[in-house]
N, C-alpha and C positions, 0 to 999 in steps of 0.2 A: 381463711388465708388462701386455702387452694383456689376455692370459687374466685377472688380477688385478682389471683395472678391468672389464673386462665381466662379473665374478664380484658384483665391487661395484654394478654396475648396475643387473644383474637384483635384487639384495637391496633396492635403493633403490624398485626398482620394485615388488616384494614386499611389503614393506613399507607401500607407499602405497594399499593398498586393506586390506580388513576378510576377515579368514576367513569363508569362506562358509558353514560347518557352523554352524548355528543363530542367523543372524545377522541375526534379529529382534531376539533381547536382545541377541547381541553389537553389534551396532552402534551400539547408546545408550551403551552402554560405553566403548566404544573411543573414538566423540565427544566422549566427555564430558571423560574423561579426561583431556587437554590445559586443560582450562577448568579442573578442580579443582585440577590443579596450581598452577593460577594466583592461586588463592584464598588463598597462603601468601604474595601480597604485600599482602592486605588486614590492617588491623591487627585486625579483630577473629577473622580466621582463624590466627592467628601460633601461638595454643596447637595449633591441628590438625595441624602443620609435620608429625612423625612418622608421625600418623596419613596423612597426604597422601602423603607418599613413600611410606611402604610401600605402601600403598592402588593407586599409581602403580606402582610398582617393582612389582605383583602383576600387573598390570591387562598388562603389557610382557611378561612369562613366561606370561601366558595368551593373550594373541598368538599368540605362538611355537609355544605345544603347537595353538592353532585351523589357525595355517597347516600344521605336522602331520598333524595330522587331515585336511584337505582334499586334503594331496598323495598321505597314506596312510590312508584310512579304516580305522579300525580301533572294535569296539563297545566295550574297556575303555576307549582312549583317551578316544572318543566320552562315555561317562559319566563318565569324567574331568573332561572337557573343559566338559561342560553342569552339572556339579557346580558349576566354577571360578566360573563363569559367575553362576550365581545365587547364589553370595559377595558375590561384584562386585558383581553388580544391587542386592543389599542394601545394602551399603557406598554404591553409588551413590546411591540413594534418598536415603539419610541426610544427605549432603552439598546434593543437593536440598532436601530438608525445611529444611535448615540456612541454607538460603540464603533461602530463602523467609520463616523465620522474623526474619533480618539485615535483611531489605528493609520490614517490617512495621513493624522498631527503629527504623530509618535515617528512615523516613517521620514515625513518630510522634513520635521526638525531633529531628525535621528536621536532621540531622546530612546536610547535601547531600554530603557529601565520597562519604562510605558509601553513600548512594543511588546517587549517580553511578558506582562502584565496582560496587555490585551489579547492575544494571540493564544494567552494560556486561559484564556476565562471562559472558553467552550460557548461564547454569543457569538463567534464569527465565524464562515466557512473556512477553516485554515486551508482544506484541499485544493481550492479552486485557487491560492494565494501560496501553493507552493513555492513555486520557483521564486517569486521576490520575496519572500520568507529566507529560504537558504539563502537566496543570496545576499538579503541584510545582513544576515549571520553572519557570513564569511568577510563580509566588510566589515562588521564590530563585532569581531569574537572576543577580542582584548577586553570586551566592557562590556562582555554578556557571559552570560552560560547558557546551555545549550538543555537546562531542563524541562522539560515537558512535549511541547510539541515539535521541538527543533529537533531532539533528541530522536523522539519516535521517527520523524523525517530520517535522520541521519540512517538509523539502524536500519527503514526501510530501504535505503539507498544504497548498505553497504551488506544486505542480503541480495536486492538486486545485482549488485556488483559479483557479490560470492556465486550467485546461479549464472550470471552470466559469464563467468570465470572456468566454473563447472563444464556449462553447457560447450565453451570453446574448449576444454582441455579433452570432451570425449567426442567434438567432431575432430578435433586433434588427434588422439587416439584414435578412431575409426580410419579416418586420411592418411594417418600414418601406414595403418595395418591395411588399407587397401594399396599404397604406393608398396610396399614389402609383398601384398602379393603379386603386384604386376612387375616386381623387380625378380621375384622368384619364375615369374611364367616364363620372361625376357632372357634369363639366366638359364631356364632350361631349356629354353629352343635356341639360345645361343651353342649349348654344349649338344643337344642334338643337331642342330647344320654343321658345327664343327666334326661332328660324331660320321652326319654321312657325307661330307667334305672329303673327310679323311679316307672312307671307303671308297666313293668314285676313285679318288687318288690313288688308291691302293689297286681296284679295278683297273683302271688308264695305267699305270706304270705295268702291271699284269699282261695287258693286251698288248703292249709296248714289246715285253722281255718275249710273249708268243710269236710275234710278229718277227723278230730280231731272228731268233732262233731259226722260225720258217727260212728265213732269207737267206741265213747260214748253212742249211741244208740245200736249198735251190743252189746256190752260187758251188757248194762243195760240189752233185752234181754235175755242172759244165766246165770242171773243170778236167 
């Protein structure tokens, strides 16, 4: 039993990573694979069902011969293997294109069901397709929901919002605390010129009452 399940283990573990023999293309494959399967619960994918399984069903046997390869390298395998390969990539492509083509339909017949469907089915760039993404959305939010990538959209947007809210309230703060120091600097050379304003002033009225005095002594004097 033990031997059994740690037989099972290693296979689950095996399994959970991609053949490493040419696995530039295989790795788009192998990703994708799971998404395409997926695509036979959309309605306009229902006629591909066949095409999808086996498609699938091929993509799982070519697996198999990659991890093969990696544990026993071999060059007929090898050309086997990279033969399998660029079937797939073809097949894979097609189903891209296809989707690409569904997201086009969905947009222009505003069929949001279908938009929402494709957009969430991880075969399209959603990123390069932001902006008329949200902005579908905001046009038929009433006859959509906003989960999966619309979502993540949003949150992204409304974290950018929140840093960019941040970032104005501490040059806000900063702006502020630099106009309060240059109202303190302004405040204190206002009450320092006041300060020797008031001293000349005091000095002038001084020389004034010296002056005055003098002139009352001369004048007493010639009298």
């Amino acid at each position: 039993m033990r031997i059994l399940f740690l037989s099972l283990l290693f296979s689950l573990l095996l399994f959970a990573n991609n053949p490493k023999p040419f696995s530039a293309l295989g790795d788009v494959i192998y990703e994708n694979a799971s998404k395409i399967e997926k695509l036979k619960n959309i309605d306009d994918f229902r006629q591909y069902e066949k095409k999808i399984n086996d498609y699938v069903a091929s993509v799982n046997a070519t697996k198999k011969d990659g991890f093969r390869l990696e544990k026993s390298p071999k060059a007929d395998l090898g050309k086997k293997y990279l033969y399998q390969l660029r079937k797939l990539a073809q097949t894979n492509d097609y189903f891209i294109h296809l989707v690409k083509v569904t997201y086009a339909k969905a947009k222009k017949e505003q069929n949001s069901e279908l938009f929402s469907q494709i957009i969430n089915s991880g075969l399209i760039d959603t990123k390069s397709r932001k902006k008329e993404i949200i902005d579908y959305y905001f046009k038929h939010q009433n006859d959509m929901n906003s989960t999966g990538v619309i979502q993540s959209f949003l949150d992204e947007d409304a974290k950018l919002r929140a840093k960019k809210e941040a970032q104005r309230k501490r040059y806000k703060s900063k702006k502020e605390r630099e106009q309060e120091r240059i109202r303190m600097i302004r405040e204190h050379d206002k009450l320092e010129r006041e300060r020797l304003e008031k001293k000349l002033q005091e000095e002038l009225n001084k020389k004034k009452m010296e002056i005055r005095e003098y002139q009352k002594e001369e004048l007493t004097k010639t009298i």
